[in-house]
C-alpha positions in Angstrom: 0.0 0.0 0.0 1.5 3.3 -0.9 1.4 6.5 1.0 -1.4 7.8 -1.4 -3.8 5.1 -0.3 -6.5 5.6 1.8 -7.7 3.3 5.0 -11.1 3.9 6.1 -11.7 2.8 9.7 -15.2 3.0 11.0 -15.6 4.3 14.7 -17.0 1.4 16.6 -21.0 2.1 17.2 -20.0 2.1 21.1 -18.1 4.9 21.3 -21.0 6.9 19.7 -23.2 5.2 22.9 -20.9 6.1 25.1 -21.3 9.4 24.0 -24.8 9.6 23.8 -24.7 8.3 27.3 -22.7 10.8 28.6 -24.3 14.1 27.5 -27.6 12.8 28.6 -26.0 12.3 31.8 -24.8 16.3 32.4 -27.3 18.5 34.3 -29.2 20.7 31.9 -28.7 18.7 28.7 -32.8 18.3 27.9 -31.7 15.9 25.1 -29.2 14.9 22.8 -28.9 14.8 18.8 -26.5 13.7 16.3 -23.4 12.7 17.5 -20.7 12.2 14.7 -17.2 11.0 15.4 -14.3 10.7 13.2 -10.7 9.2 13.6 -8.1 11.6 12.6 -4.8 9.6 12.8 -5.2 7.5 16.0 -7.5 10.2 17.9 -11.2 10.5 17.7 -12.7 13.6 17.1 -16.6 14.3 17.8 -19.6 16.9 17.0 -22.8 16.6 18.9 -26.0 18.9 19.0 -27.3 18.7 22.5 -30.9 20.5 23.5 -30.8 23.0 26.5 -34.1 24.7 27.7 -35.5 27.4 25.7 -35.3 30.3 28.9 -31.1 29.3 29.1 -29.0 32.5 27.6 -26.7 32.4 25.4 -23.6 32.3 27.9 -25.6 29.3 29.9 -26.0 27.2 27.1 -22.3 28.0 26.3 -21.3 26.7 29.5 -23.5 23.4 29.4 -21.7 22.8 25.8 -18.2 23.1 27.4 -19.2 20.7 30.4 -20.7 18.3 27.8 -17.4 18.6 25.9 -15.7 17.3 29.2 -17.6 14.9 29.7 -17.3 13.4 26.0 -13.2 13.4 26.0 -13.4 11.6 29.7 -15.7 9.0 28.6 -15.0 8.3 25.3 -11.1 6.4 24.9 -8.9 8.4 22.3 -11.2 11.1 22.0 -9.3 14.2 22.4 -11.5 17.1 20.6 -14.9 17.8 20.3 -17.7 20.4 19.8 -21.7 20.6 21.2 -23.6 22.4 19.8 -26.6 23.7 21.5 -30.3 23.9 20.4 -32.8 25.9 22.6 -36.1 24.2 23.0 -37.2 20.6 22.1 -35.6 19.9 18.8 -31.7 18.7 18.9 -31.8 19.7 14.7 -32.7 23.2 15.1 -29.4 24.2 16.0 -27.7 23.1 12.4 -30.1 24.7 10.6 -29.8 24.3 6.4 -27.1 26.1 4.2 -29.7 26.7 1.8 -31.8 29.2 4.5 -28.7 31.3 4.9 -27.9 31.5 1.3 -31.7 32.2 1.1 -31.2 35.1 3.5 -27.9 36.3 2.4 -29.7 36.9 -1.4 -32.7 38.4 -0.2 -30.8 41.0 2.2 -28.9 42.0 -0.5 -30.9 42.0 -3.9 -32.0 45.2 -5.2 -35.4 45.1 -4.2 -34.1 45.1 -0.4 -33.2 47.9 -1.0 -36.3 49.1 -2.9 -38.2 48.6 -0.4 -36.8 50.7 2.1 
Protein backbone atom coordinates (compact mmCIF):
# COMPACT_ATOMS: atom_id res chain seq x y z
CA UNK A 1 0.00 0.00 0.00
CA UNK A 2 1.53 3.33 -0.87
CA UNK A 3 1.43 6.51 1.01
CA UNK A 4 -1.38 7.75 -1.40
CA UNK A 5 -3.75 5.11 -0.28
CA UNK A 6 -6.53 5.56 1.76
CA UNK A 7 -7.65 3.34 5.00
CA UNK A 8 -11.08 3.87 6.12
CA UNK A 9 -11.69 2.82 9.67
CA UNK A 10 -15.23 3.01 11.00
CA UNK A 11 -15.60 4.33 14.72
CA UNK A 12 -17.04 1.35 16.64
CA UNK A 13 -20.99 2.07 17.20
CA UNK A 14 -19.97 2.06 21.14
CA UNK A 15 -18.07 4.87 21.26
CA UNK A 16 -20.99 6.91 19.74
CA UNK A 17 -23.22 5.25 22.86
CA UNK A 18 -20.86 6.09 25.09
CA UNK A 19 -21.26 9.40 24.00
CA UNK A 20 -24.83 9.63 23.77
CA UNK A 21 -24.72 8.27 27.29
CA UNK A 22 -22.72 10.81 28.64
CA UNK A 23 -24.29 14.12 27.54
CA UNK A 24 -27.61 12.79 28.61
CA UNK A 25 -26.02 12.32 31.85
CA UNK A 26 -24.75 16.35 32.44
CA UNK A 27 -27.31 18.46 34.32
CA UNK A 28 -29.16 20.73 31.87
CA UNK A 29 -28.66 18.70 28.66
CA UNK A 30 -32.79 18.34 27.86
CA UNK A 31 -31.75 15.86 25.05
CA UNK A 32 -29.22 14.91 22.76
CA UNK A 33 -28.92 14.82 18.77
CA UNK A 34 -26.46 13.75 16.31
CA UNK A 35 -23.38 12.68 17.45
CA UNK A 36 -20.68 12.20 14.65
CA UNK A 37 -17.22 10.96 15.45
CA UNK A 38 -14.29 10.74 13.20
CA UNK A 39 -10.66 9.21 13.59
CA UNK A 40 -8.06 11.58 12.60
CA UNK A 41 -4.78 9.65 12.84
CA UNK A 42 -5.23 7.49 15.96
CA UNK A 43 -7.54 10.15 17.93
CA UNK A 44 -11.20 10.47 17.69
CA UNK A 45 -12.65 13.60 17.14
CA UNK A 46 -16.57 14.28 17.84
CA UNK A 47 -19.63 16.87 17.00
CA UNK A 48 -22.80 16.64 18.93
CA UNK A 49 -26.03 18.90 19.04
CA UNK A 50 -27.29 18.68 22.48
CA UNK A 51 -30.86 20.49 23.53
CA UNK A 52 -30.83 22.97 26.48
CA UNK A 53 -34.08 24.72 27.72
CA UNK A 54 -35.53 27.43 25.75
CA UNK A 55 -35.32 30.28 28.88
CA UNK A 56 -31.12 29.35 29.08
CA UNK A 57 -29.00 32.48 27.64
CA UNK A 58 -26.66 32.40 25.43
CA UNK A 59 -23.64 32.27 27.94
CA UNK A 60 -25.57 29.30 29.92
CA UNK A 61 -26.00 27.16 27.13
CA UNK A 62 -22.28 28.01 26.28
CA UNK A 63 -21.28 26.70 29.46
CA UNK A 64 -23.47 23.44 29.44
CA UNK A 65 -21.65 22.77 25.80
CA UNK A 66 -18.15 23.06 27.42
CA UNK A 67 -19.25 20.71 30.35
CA UNK A 68 -20.72 18.29 27.83
CA UNK A 69 -17.43 18.55 25.92
CA UNK A 70 -15.68 17.31 29.23
CA UNK A 71 -17.58 14.86 29.71
CA UNK A 72 -17.32 13.41 25.96
CA UNK A 73 -13.20 13.42 26.03
CA UNK A 74 -13.41 11.55 29.74
CA UNK A 75 -15.70 8.98 28.64
CA UNK A 76 -15.01 8.28 25.31
CA UNK A 77 -11.14 6.44 24.91
CA UNK A 78 -8.94 8.44 22.33
CA UNK A 79 -11.22 11.09 21.98
CA UNK A 80 -9.28 14.17 22.36
CA UNK A 81 -11.55 17.08 20.62
CA UNK A 82 -14.93 17.83 20.30
CA UNK A 83 -17.68 20.43 19.81
CA UNK A 84 -21.67 20.59 21.17
CA UNK A 85 -23.62 22.42 19.82
CA UNK A 86 -26.61 23.65 21.52
CA UNK A 87 -30.29 23.93 20.41
CA UNK A 88 -32.80 25.90 22.64
CA UNK A 89 -36.13 24.18 23.01
CA UNK A 90 -37.25 20.65 22.06
CA UNK A 91 -35.57 19.85 18.76
CA UNK A 92 -31.67 18.65 18.89
CA UNK A 93 -31.80 19.70 14.66
CA UNK A 94 -32.73 23.23 15.08
CA UNK A 95 -29.44 24.18 15.99
CA UNK A 96 -27.68 23.11 12.42
CA UNK A 97 -30.10 24.72 10.57
CA UNK A 98 -29.81 24.32 6.39
CA UNK A 99 -27.14 26.08 4.20
CA UNK A 100 -29.73 26.72 1.82
CA UNK A 101 -31.80 29.19 4.54
CA UNK A 102 -28.69 31.30 4.85
CA UNK A 103 -27.92 31.52 1.33
CA UNK A 104 -31.66 32.19 1.06
CA UNK A 105 -31.22 35.10 3.50
CA UNK A 106 -27.93 36.34 2.37
CA UNK A 107 -29.70 36.92 -1.37
CA UNK A 108 -32.70 38.37 -0.21
CA UNK A 109 -30.81 41.03 2.18
CA UNK A 110 -28.89 41.97 -0.54
CA UNK A 111 -30.87 41.96 -3.92
CA UNK A 112 -32.02 45.20 -5.19
CA UNK A 113 -35.38 45.11 -4.23
CA UNK A 114 -34.14 45.05 -0.42
CA UNK A 115 -33.21 47.93 -1.02
CA UNK A 116 -36.27 49.10 -2.89
CA UNK A 117 -38.20 48.59 -0.43
CA UNK A 118 -36.81 50.70 2.15
Amino acid sequence: MSNNDLVRVEVAAGHVDTAQHALRDVDGVLDVGQVRMRWIGHTLRAEADIVVAPDNTVIQAHALAVTAEHALIHAVPRLTATTVHTAHGTDPNISRPPQRRFQQLRLSLTSPQHFRDR
